[in-house]
VOVO-258755 format. One record per residue: residue number from 0; residue in three letters; chain; x, y negated, z of N, C-alpha, C, O, CB in turn. Coordinates in steps of 0.001 Angstrom, whole numbers. Glycine has a CB too. Example, Ala and Ser with C-alpha at 12.3 -4.5 7.8 and 13.67 -1.06 7.14 Angstrom:
> 0	ALA	A	13190	5690	7800	12300	4500	7800	13200	3300	7800	14236	3319	8465	11308	4473	9046 $
> 1	SER	A	12850	2250	7080	13670	1060	7140	12900	-30	7870	13409	-1138	8039	14084	598	5725 $
***
This chain:
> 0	UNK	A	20250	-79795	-96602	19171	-80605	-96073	19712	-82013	-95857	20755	-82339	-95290	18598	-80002	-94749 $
> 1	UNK	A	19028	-82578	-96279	18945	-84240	-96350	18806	-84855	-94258	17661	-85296	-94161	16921	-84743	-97624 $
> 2	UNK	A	19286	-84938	-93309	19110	-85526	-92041	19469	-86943	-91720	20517	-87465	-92101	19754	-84795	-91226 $
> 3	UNK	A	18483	-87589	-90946	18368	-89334	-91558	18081	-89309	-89496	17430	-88516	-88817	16371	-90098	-93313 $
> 4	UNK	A	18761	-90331	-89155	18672	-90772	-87983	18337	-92304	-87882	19251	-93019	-88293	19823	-90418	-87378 $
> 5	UNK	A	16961	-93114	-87316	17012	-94553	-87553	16888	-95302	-86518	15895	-94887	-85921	16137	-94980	-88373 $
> 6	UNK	A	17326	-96155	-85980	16897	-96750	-84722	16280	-98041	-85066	16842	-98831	-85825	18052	-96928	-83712 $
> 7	UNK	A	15292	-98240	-84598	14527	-99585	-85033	14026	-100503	-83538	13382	-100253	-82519	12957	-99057	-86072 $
> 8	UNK	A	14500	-101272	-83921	14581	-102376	-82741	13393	-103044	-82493	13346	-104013	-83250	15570	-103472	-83000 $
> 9	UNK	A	12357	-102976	-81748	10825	-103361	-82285	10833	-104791	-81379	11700	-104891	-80510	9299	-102000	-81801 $
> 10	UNK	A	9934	-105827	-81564	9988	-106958	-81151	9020	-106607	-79612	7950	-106001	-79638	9442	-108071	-82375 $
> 11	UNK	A	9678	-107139	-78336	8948	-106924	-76873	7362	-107001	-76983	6563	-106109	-76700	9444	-108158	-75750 $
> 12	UNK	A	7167	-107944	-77337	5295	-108024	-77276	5018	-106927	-78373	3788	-106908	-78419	4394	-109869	-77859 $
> 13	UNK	A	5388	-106195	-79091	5014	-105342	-80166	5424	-104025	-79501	4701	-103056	-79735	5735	-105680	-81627 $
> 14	UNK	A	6397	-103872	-78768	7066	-102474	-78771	6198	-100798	-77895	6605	-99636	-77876	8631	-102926	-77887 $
> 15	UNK	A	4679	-101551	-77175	3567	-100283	-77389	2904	-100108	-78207	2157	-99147	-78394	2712	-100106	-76691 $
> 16	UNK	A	3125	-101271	-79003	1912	-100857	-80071	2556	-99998	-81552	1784	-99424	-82320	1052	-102534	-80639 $
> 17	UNK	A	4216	-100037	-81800	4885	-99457	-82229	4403	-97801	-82985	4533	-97611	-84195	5683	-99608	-81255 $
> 18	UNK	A	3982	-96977	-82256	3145	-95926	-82486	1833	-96530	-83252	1438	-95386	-83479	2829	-95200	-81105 $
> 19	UNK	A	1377	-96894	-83518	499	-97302	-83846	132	-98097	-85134	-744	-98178	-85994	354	-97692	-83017 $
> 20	UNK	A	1497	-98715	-84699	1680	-99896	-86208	2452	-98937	-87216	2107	-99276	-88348	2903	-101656	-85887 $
> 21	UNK	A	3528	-97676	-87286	3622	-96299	-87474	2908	-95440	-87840	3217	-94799	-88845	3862	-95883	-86762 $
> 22	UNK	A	2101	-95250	-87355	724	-93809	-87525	520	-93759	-88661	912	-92676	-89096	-898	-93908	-86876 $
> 23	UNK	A	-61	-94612	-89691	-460	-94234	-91172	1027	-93444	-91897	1069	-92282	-92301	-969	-95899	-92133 $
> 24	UNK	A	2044	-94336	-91912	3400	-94489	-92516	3853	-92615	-91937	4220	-91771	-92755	4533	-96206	-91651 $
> 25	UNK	A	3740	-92389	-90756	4484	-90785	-90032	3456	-90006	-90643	3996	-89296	-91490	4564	-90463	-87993 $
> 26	UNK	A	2172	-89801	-90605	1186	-89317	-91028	1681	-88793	-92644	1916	-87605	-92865	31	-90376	-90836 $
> 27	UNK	A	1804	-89931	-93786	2107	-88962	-94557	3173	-88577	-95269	3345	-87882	-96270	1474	-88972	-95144 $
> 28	UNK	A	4178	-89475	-94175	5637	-88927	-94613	5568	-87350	-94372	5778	-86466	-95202	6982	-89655	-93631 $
> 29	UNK	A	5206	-87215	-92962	4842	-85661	-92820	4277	-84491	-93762	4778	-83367	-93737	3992	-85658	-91967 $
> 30	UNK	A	3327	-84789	-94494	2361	-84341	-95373	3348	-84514	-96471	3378	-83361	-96902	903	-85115	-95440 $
> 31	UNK	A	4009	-85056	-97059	5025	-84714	-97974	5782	-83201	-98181	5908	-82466	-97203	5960	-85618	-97637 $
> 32	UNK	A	6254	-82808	-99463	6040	-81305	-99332	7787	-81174	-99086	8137	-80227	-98381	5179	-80357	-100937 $
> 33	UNK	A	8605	-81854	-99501	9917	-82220	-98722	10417	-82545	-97609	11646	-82566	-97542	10302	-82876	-99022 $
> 34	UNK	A	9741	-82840	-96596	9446	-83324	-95291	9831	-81952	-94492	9081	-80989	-94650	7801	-83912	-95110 $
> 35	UNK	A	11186	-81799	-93477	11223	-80786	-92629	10498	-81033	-91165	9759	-80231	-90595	12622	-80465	-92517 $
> 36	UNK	A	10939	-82502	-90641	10221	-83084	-89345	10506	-84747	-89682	11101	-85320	-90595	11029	-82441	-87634 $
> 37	UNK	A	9829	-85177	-88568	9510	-86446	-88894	9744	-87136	-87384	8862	-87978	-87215	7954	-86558	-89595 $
> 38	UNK	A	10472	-87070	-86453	9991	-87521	-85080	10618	-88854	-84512	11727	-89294	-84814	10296	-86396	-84069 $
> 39	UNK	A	9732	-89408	-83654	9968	-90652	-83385	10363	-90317	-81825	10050	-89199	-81418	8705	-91692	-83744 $
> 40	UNK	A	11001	-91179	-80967	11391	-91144	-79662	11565	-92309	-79045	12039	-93155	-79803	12417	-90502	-79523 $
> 41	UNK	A	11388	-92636	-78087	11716	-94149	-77784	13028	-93838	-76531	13158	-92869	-75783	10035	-95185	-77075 $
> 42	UNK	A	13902	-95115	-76680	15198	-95071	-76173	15072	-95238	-74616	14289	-96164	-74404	16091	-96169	-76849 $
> 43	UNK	A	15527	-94712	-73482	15678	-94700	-72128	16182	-95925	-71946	15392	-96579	-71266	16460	-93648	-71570 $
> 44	UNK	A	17530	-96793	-72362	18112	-97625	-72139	17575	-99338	-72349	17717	-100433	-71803	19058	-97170	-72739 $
> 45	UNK	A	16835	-98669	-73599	16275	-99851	-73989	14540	-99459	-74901	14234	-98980	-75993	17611	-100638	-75040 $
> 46	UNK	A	13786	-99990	-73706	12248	-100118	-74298	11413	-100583	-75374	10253	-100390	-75740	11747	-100616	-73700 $
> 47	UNK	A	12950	-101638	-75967	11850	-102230	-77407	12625	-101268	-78661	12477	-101574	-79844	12047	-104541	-77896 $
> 48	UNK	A	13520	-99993	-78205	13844	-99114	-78877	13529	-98077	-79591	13887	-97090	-78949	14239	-98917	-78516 $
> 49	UNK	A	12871	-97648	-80947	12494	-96598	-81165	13473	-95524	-82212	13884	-96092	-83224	11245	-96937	-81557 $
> 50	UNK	A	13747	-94513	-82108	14550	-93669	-82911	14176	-92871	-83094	13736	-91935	-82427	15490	-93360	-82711 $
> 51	UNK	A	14362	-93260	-84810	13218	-91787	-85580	14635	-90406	-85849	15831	-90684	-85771	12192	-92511	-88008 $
> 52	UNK	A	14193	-89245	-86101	14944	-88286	-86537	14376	-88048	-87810	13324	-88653	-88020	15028	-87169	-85675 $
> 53	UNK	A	14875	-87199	-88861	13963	-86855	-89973	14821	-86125	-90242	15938	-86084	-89726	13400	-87753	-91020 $
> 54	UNK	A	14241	-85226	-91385	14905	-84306	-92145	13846	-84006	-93813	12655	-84041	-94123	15092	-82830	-90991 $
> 55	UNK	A	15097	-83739	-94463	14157	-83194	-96221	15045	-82270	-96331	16056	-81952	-95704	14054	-84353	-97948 $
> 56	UNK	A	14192	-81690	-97727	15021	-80444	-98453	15838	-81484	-99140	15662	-82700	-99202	14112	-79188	-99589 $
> 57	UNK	A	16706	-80781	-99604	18077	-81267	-100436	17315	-82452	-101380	17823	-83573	-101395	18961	-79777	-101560 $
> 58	UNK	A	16565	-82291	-101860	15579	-82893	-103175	14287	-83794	-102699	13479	-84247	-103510	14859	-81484	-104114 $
> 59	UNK	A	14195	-84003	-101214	12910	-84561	-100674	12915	-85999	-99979	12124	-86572	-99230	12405	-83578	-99666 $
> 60	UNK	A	14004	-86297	-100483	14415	-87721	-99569	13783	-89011	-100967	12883	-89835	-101132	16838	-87835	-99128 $
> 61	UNK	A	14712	-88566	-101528	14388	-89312	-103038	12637	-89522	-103900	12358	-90496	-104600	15340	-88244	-104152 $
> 62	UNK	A	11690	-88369	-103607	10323	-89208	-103709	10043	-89877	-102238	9556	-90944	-101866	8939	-88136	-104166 $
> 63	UNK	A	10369	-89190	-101849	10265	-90222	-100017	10544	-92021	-100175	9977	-93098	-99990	12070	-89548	-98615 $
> 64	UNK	A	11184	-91728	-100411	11888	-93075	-100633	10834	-94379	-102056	10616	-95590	-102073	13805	-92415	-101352 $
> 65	UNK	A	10485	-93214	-102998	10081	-93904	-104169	8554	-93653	-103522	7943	-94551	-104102	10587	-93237	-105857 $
> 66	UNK	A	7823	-93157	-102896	6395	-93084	-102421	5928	-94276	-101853	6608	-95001	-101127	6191	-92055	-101448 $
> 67	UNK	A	4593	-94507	-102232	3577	-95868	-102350	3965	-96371	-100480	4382	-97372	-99897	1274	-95288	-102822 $
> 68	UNK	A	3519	-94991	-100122	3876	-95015	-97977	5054	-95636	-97742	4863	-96591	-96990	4215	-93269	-96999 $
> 69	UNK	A	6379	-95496	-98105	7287	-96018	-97746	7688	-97367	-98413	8654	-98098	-98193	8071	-95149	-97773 $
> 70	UNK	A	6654	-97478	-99295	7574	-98822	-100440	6676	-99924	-99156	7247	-100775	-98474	6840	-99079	-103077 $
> 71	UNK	A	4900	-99534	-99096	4393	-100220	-98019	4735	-100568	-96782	4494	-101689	-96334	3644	-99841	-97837 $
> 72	UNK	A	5525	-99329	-95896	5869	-99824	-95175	7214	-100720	-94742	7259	-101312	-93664	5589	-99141	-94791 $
> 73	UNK	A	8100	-100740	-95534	9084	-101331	-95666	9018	-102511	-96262	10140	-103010	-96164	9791	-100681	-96118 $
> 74	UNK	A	8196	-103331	-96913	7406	-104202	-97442	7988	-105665	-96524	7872	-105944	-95331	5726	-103662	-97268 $
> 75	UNK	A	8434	-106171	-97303	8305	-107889	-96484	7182	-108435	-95889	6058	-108444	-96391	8504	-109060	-97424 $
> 76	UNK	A	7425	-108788	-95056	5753	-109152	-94314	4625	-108213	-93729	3732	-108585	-92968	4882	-109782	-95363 $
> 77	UNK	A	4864	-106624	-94328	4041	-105844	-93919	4347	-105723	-92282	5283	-106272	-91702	4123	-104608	-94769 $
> 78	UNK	A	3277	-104828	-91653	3369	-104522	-90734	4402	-104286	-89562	4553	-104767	-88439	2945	-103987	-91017 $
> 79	UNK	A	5160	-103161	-90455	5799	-102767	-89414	7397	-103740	-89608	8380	-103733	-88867	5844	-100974	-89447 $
> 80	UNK	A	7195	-104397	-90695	8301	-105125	-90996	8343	-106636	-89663	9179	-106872	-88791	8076	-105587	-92846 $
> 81	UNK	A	7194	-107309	-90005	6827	-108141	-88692	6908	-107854	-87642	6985	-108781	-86835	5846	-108481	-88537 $
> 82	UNK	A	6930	-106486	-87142	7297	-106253	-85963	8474	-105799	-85479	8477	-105323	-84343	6623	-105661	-85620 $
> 83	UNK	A	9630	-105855	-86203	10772	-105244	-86002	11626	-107052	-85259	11521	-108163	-85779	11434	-104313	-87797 $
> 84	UNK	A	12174	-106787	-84326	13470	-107852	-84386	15040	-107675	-84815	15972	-108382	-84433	13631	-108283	-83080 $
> 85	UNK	A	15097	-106653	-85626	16311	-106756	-85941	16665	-105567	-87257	16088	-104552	-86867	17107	-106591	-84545 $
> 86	UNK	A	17242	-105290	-88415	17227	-105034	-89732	18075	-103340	-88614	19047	-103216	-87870	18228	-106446	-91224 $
> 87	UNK	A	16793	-102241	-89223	17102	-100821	-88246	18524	-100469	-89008	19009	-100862	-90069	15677	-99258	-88395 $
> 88	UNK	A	18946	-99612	-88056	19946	-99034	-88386	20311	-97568	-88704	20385	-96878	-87688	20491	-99384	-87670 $
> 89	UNK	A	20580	-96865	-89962	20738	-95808	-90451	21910	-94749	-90585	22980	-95069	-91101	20414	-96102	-91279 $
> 90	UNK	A	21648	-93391	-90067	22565	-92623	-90562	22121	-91477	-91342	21502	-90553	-90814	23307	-92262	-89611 $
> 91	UNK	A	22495	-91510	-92912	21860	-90637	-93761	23220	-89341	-93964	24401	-89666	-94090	21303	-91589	-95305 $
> 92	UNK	A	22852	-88233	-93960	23865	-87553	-94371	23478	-86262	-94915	22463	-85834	-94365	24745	-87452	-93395 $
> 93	UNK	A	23936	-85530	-95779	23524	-84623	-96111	24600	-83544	-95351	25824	-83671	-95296	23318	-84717	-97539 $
> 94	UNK	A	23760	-82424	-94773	24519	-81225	-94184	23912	-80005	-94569	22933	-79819	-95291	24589	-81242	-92678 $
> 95	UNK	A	24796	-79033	-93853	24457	-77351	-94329	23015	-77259	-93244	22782	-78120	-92396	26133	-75831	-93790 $
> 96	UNK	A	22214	-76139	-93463	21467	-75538	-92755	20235	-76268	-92917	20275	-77457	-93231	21952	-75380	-91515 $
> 97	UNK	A	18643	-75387	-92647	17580	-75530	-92986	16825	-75912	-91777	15620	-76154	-91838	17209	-74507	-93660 $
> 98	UNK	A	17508	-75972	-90669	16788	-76830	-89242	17476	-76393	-88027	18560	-75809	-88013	15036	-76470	-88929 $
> 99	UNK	A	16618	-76786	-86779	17001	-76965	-85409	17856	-75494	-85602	17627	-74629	-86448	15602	-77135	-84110 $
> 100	UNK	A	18832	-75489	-84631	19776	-74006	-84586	19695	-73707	-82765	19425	-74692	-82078	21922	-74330	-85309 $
> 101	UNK	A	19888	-72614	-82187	20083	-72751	-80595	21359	-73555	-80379	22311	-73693	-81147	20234	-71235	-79796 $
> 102	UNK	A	21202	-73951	-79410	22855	-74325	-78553	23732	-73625	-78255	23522	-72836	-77334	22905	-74765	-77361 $
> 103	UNK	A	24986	-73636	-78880	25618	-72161	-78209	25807	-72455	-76722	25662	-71545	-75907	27267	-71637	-78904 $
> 104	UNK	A	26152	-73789	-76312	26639	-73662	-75376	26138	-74076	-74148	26848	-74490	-73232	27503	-73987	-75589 $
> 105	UNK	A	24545	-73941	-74100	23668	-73598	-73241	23094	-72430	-74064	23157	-72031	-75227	22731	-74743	-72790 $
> 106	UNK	A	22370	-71991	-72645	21614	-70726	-72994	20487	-70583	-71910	20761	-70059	-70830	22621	-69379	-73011 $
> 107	UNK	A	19300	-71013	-72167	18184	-70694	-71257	17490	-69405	-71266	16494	-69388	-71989	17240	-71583	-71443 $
> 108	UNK	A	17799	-68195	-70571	17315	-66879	-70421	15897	-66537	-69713	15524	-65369	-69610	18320	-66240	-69728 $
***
């Protein structure tokens, strides 16, 4: 599985509307048939912070990437591009296993 971690730095006057300026773009990254999860989170430390998680099958990153949704949103001038203050930051890696696993080392009974 393909696992992609992004943190995107959204500009202060923009950073509620973030979800929003998002929604089309998560919508059908999701709906993609390579797509394991798609989730966004916003950072405790810092509020104009958002960090996406993602995951594909071995083979699902690569139309992801070439799809009309992502070429748009990544787009100069588009949307969510104008609202970013700072070029996000990525960790792509490919690892073993097909999703979330328990913790070994908690255990909620």
């Amino acid at each position: 599985m393909i696992f992609i971690v992004v943190k995107f730095e959204v500009k202060p006057e923009l950073a509620d509307q973030w979800p929003e300026i998002t929604r089309e773009f998560t919508e059908a990254t999701r709906a993609e048939p390579g797509n394991k999860w798609f989730e966004w989170s916003r950072s405790l430390e810092n509020p104009h912070e958002y960090v996406l998680v993602e995951a594909f099958d071995d083979d699902g990153a690569a139309p992801h990437v070439n799809s009309e949704h992502f070429k748009n949103a990544t787009a100069e001038g588009g949307p969510m591009h104008q609202a970013l203050a700072s070029t996000p930051k990525i960790i792509s890696r490919q690892i073993d296993g097909e999703g979330w696993e328990e913790m070994g080392e908690m255990q909620v009974r």
